[in-house]
N, C-alpha and C positions, 0 to 999 in steps of 0.2 A: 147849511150846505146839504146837497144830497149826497151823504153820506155817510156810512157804515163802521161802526167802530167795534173792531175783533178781540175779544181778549181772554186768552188762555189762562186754567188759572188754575194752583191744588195747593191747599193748606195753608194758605194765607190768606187769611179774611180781612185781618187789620189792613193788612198792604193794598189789600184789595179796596177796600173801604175808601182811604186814601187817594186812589186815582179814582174812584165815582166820586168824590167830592170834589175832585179838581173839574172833571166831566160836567159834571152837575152846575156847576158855577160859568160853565163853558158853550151851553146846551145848543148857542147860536151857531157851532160848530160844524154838528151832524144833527142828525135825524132816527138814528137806534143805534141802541147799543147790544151786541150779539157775546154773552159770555159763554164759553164753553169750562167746564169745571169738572177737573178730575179727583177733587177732592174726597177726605172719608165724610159719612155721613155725618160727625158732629161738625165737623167745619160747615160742609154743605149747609147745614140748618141757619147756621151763624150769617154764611153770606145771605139764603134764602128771606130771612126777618130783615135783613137790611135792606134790601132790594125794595122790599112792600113798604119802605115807607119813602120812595122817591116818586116822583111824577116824571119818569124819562121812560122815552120806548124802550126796554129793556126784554132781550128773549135771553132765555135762559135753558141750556142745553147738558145734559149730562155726557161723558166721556171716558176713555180710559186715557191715561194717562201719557201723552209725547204732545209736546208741543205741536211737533209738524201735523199729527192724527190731528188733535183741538184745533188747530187754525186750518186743516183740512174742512173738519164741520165747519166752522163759524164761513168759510165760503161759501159752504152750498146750501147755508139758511141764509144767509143777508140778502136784502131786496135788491135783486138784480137792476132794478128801474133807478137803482140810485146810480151816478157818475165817476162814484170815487168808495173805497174802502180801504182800511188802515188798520193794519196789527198793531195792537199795544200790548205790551208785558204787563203784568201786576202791580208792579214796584217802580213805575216812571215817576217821577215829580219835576212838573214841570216849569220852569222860571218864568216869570211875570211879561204877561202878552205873549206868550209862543202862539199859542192859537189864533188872534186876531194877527199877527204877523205871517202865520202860515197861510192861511183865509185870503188875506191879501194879494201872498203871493202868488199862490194857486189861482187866484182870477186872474193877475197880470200876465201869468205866464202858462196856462193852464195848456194850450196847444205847444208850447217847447218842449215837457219833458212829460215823461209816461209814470215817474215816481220821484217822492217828495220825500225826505228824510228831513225828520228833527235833526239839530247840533246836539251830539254827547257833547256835555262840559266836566272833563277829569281832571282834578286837581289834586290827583295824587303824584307822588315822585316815581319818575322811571327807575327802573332796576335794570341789574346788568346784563341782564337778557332782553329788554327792551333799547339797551344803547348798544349793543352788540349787533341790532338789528340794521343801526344806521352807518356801520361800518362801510367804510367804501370796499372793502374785498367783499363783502357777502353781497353787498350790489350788482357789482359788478360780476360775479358770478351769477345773478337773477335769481338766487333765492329769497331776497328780501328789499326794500324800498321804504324811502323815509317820507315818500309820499302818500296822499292821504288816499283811501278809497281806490289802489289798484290792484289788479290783477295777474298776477306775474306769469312767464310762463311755466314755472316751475307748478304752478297752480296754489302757489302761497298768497295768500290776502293782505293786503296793508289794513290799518287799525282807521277806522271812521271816526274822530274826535277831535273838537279844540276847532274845528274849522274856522280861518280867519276872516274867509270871505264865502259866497256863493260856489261852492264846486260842482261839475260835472263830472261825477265818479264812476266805474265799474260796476259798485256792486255798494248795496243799501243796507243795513241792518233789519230784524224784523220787530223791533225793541219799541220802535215808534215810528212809522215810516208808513205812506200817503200811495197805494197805485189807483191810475185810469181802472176804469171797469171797461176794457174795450180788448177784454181777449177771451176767448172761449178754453184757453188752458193756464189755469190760474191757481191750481191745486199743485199741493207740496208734491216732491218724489217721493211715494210710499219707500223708496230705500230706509229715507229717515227716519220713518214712524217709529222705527224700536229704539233708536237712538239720538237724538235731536240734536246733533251735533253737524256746521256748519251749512244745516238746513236754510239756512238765509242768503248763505253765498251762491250755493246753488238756485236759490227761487229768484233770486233779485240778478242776476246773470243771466238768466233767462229771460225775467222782464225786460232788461237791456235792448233785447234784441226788436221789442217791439216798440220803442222810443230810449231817448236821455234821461238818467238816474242824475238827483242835483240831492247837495246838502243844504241845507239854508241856513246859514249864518248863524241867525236872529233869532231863529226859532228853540230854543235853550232847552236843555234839561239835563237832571243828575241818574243817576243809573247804578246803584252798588252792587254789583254781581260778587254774591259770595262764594259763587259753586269752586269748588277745590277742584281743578284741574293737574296734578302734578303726579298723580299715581300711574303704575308701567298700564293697569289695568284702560287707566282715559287715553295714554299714549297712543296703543296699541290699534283701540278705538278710531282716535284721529287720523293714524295710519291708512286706515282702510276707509276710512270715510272720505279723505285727501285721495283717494290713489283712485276711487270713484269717481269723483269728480274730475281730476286730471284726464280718467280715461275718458266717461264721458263725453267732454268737450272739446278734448283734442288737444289739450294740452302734451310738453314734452315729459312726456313718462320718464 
C-alpha cells in the first residue's frame, strides 16, 4: 500500500521491537516506516542496532518528548506521494490478519470514509466508574453515553473498544488508526505539545470534518496502557485540556 507508518516512541525498545516485528512480517502493508524517538541516549542506541538489521524503509528522527510534537514530525517527513498514513503507539500487538483485513477494507471502501481505526480488544472488567457511566441519569444529563465512539455535548468522549460490528464514529484513537492524505492541515494543535492528553480527540474530530471516521470490526488488537491517571495533578490537566476543546469547537461550556 502506499503507505506511511508514524510511530512515536521514548524508552522502550523491547516494546518497540515487538511491533517492527509484527510490521516486519506485514511489509505488504506500507511502504516506510517514520520513527520519531524521544528517548535517552542508551535506549536510543538499543532501538538504533536493531533497526540496521531489518530490510524496511525505515527513517529515523530524533525529538523532544510529546506524543502530539513526535507525530507532529513523523507528518512532515513522511512521503507525501503516498495515499494514506497511520499513527501507531509503541506497544500495539496485533491479533492474526488485522493488516490483510484492514488492506481489504480500505480498498473496498476507500472513497467512504477519510479514517480507518483498528478494534481495541479489552478484556478487562469494568469498574464502577466505568458502569456509573452507563447510568441512565448521567445520559440523560449528556455527560456521558454507553455508545461507542461519540461525542457529547458536554465535550465528554465515549471509550472506542470491543466494536461488534463496522461503526461510523466521531472521533478515532491515535493508538492505531488509518487517514486519507488529502488535507493540507493534518498536524496536531501545538496546545498539546506540553501535554499529550486528549490529543487524538481533538485531531480525529477535526479529521471528521473532512470525511467518515469507521472502526472495523475484524481488524483486532490488545493495547495495555499503564499510565496512572488518578492524581489531582492529571485531573487538573484534563480540566483544562477538556475545557479547550469544549471551547474550541463550540461545544456547551
Amino acid at each position: 500500500m502506499n503507505l506511511s507508518i508514524i510511530i512515536p516512541t521514548r524508552n522502550r525498545p523491547e516494546k518497540l521491537k515487538t511491533v517492527i516485528k509484527q510490521l516486519n512480517k506485514n511489509s505488504f502493508f506500507f511502504n516506510e516506516i517514520i520513527i520519531v524517538d524521544s528517548s535517552n541516549v542508551q535506549n536510543k542506541k538499543k532501538i538504533q542496532s536493531f533497526l540496521k538489521s531489518l530490510k524496511l524503509n525505515i527513517k529515523f528522527f530524533n525529538s523532544k518528548p510529546s506524543i502530539a510534537f513526535q507525530r507532529n514530525v513523523g507528518i512532515k517527513k513522511f512521503n507525501k506521494n503516498n495515499k494514506y498514513f497511520m499513527f501507531l503507539d509503541d506497544d500495539i500487538i496485533f491479533m492474526r490478519e488485522s493488516f490483510k483485513k484492514m488492506k481489504r477494507f480500505i480498498k473496498d471502501n476507500h472513497n467512504k470514509f477519510f479514517g480507518f481505526s483498528f478494534n481495541f480488544v479489552d478484556t478487562d472488567e469494568e469498574n464502577f466508574f466505568e458502569n456509573l457511566k452507563k447510568n441512565k441519569i448521567v445520559k440523560n444529563l449528556g455527560l456521558y453515553d454507553d455508545r461507542i465512539g461519540k461525542i457529547l455535548q458536554s465535550g465528554w468522549h465515549t471509550k472506542i473498544k470491543n466494536a461488534k460490528e463496522n461503526l461510523k464514529v466521531e472521533w478515532i484513537p491515535s493508538c492505531a488508526t488509518i487517514f486519507r492524505n488529502k488535507s493540507k492541515n493534518l498536524l496536531f494543535d501545538n496546545f498539546f505539545s506540553d501535554y499529550s492528553y486528549l490529543e487524538d480527540l481533538d485531531y480525529s474530530y477535526r479529521m471528521s470534518k473532512f470525511g467518515n471516521l469507521v472502526v472495523v470490526k475484524e481488524c483486532k488488537y490488545h493495547h495495555k496502557n499503564n499510565i496512572e491517571r488518578k492524581s489531582f495533578n492529571f485531573g487538573k490537566k484534563e480540566f483544562i485540556k477538556k475545557y479547550y476543546f469544549v471551547k474550541k469547537n463550540k461545544f456547551n461550556k
